[in-house]
C-alpha positions as CSV (number, residue, x, y, z in Angstrom):
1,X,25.7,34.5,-5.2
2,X,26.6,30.6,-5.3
3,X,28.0,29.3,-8.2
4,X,25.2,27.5,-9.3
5,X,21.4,28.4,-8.8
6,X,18.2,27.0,-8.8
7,X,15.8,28.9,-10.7
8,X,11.7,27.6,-9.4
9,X,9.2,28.5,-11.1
10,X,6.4,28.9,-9.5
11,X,2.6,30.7,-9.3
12,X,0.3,31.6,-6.7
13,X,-1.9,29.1,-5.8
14,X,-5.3,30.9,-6.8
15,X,-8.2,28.7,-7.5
16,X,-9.0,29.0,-11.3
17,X,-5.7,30.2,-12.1
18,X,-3.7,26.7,-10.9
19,X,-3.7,23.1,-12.2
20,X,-6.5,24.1,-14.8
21,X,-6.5,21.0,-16.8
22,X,-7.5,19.3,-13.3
23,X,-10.2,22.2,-12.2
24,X,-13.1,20.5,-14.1
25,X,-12.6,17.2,-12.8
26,X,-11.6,18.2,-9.3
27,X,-12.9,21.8,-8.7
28,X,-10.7,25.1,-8.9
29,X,-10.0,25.3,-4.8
30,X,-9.2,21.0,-4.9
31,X,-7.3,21.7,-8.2
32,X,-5.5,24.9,-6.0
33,X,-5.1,23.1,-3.1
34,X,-3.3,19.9,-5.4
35,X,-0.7,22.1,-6.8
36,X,0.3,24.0,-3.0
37,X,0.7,20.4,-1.9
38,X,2.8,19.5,-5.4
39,X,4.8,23.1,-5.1
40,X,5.7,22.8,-0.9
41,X,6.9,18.7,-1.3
42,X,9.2,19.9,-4.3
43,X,10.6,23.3,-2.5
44,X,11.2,20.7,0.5
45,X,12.8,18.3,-1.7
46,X,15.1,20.7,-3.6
47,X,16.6,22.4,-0.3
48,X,20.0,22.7,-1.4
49,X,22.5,21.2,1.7
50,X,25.5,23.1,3.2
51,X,25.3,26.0,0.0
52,X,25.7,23.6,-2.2
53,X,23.8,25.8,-4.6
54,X,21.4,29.2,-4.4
55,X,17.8,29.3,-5.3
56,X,15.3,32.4,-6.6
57,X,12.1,31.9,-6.4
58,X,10.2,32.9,-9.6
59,X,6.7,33.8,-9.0
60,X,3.6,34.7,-11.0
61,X,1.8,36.9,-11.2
62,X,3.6,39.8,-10.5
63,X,1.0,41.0,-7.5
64,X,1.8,37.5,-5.7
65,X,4.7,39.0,-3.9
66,X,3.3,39.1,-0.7
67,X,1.1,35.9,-1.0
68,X,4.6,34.1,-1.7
69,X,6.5,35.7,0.6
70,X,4.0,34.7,3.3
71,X,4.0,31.0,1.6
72,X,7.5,30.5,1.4
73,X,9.0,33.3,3.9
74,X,12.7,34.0,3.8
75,X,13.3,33.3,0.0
76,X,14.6,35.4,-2.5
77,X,12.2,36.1,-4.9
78,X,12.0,37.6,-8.5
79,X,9.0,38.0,-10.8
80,X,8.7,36.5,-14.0
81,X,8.9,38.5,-16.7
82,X,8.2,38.2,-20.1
83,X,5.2,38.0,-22.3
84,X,5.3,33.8,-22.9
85,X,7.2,31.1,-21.1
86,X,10.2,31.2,-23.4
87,X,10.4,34.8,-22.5
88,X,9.9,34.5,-19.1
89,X,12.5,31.5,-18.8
90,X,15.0,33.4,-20.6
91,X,14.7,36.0,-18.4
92,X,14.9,34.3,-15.3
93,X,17.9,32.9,-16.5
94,X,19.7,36.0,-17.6
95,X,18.8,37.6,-14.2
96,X,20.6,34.4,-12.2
97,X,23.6,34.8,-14.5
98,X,23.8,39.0,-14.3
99,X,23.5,37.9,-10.7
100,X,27.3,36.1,-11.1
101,X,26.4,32.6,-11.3
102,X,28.3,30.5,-13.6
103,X,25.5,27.2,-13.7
104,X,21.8,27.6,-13.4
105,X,18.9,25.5,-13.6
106,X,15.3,25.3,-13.8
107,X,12.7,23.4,-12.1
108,X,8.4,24.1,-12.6
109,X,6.6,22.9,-9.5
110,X,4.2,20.4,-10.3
111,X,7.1,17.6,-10.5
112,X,7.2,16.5,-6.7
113,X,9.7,13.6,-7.5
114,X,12.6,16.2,-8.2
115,X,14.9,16.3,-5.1
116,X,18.3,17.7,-4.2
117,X,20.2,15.1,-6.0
118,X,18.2,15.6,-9.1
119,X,19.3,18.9,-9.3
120,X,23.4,18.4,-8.4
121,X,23.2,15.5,-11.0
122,X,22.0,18.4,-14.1
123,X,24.6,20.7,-12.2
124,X,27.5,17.6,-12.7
125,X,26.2,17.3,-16.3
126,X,27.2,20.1,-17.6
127,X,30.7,19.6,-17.2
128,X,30.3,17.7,-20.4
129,X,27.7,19.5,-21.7
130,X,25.8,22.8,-22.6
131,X,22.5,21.6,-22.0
132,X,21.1,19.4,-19.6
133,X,17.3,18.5,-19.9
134,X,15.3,16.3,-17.3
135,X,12.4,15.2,-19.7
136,X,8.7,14.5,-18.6
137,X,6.6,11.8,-19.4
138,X,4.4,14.6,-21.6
139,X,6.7,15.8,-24.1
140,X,8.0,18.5,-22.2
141,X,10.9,18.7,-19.8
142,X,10.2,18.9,-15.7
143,X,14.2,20.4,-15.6
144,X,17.0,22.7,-17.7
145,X,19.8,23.2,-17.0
146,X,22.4,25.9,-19.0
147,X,26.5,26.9,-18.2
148,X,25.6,29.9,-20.0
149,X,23.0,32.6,-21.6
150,X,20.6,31.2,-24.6
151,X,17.8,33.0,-24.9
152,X,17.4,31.5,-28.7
153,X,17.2,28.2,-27.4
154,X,13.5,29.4,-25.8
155,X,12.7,30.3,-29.4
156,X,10.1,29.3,-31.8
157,X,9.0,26.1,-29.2
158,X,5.0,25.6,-29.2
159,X,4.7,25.7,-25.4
160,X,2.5,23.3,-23.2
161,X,2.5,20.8,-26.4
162,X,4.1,17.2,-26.6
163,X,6.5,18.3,-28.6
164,X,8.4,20.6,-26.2
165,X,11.3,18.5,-25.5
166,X,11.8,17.4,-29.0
167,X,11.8,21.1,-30.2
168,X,14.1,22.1,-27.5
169,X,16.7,19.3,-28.5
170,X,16.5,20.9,-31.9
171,X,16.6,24.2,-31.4
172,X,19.8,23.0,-29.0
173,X,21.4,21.2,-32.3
174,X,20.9,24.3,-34.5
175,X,22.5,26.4,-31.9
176,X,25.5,24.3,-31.9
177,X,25.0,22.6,-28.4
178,X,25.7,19.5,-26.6
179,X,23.0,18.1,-24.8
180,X,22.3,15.5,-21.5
181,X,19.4,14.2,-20.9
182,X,18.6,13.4,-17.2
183,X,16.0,10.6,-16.5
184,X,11.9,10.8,-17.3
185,X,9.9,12.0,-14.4
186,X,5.7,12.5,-14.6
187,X,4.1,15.8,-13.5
188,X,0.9,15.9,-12.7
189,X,-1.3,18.0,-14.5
190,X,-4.3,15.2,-15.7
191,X,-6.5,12.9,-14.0
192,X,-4.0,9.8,-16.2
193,X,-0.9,11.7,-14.3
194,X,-2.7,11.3,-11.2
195,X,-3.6,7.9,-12.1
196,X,-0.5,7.0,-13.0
197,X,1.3,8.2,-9.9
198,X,-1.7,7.2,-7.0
199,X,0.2,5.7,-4.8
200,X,3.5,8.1,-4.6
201,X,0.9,10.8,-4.7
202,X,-0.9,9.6,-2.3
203,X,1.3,9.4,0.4
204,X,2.1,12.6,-0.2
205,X,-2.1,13.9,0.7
206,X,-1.8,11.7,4.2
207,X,-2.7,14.5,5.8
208,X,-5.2,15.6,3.2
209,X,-8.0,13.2,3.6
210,X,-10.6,15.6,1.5
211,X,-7.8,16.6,-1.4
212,X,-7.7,12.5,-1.4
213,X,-11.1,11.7,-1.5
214,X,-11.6,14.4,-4.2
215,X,-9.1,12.5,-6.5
216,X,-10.6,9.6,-6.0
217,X,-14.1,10.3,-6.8
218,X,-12.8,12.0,-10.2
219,X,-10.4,8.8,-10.5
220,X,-13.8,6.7,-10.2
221,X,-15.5,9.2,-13.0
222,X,-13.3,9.0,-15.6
């Protein structure tokens, strides 16, 4: 395995089960349909260049093996595992270190801006630091990035609240680690996200003149 590894996260785009927050304003197989768009441009984006770095794929839920493996053929993937997302992060990250690597990161897939060079800049970080966190507009973080195993530091945090980063930065100080912050990126998981980003996202959908016009009419209703 490469020294450092890319851990996505990732589900399979079922409608009802993806972009939920979006569903009632777009519909579940629009809301689907968003977040296949979202996952493929940030899969493409975070190609790693002449092995510059490995990635697993990390999918959910565990019967989506051979849904993912026809979506994104050739990958190495591993199911998440764990009851929570602390649980399953720390997981995935133990796996990529029993694996041998020596720097891992981890990346959601609802972020479409993070590239490549988003990822070597967290890998770069952490020669001066434990932690490297890429936080999103939200509260939460859209990136983390760890030179070794801490499951504690997926303890205690009140997932998919505004306080995720904040909490992880603490749990980070109480543990005794030194932490980098990357730059703040948007996802997009509300109708203000999408809002906010139209016109990146946008150009994204150019070949996705209904997914567009769906936007827009739920744009024009809010």
């Amino acid at each position: 395995m490469a020294t450092d590894v890319l851990l996505v996260f990732l589900k399979d785009p079922r409608p009802g089960a993806a972009k939920t927050r979006l569903a009632a304003a777009l519909g579940p197989e629009a809301a689907a349909l968003l977040y296949r768009v979202l996952a493929e441009e940030e899969v493409a984006r975070t190609a790693p260049l002449g092995g510059e770095y490995e990635r697993l794929f990390c999918f959910a839920p565990a019967d989506a093996r051979a849904a993912i493996e026809a979506w994104f053929p050739g990958e190495t993937l591993v199911p998440q595992e764990g009851a929570g997302l602390g649980e399953r992060m720390a997981s995935a990250f133990q796996t990529a270190f029993d694996r041998g690597a020596s720097r891992v990161a981890i990346v959601g897939t609802d972020v479409p801006w993070v590239g490549r060079e988003t990822v070597a800049a967290a890998f770069a970080a952490l020669d001066a630091a434990d932690v490297v966190l890429g936080p999103a507009q939200d509260g939460g973080y859209y990136l983390l990035a760890l030179q070794r195993p801490c499951p504690g530091l997926f303890a205690e945090i009140a997932w998919s609240t505004p306080d995720v980063l904040a909490a992880t930065e603490a749990r980070a100080r109480e543990l005794g680690l030194a932490v980098v912050r990357l730059g703040v990126l948007r996802d997009i998981d509300t109708l203000d996200d999408v809002r906010a980003e139209r016109a990146r996202l946008f150009a994204l959908l150019h070949g996705r003149p209904e997914l567009r016009a769906a936007l827009d009419r739920a744009l024009a209703a809010s």
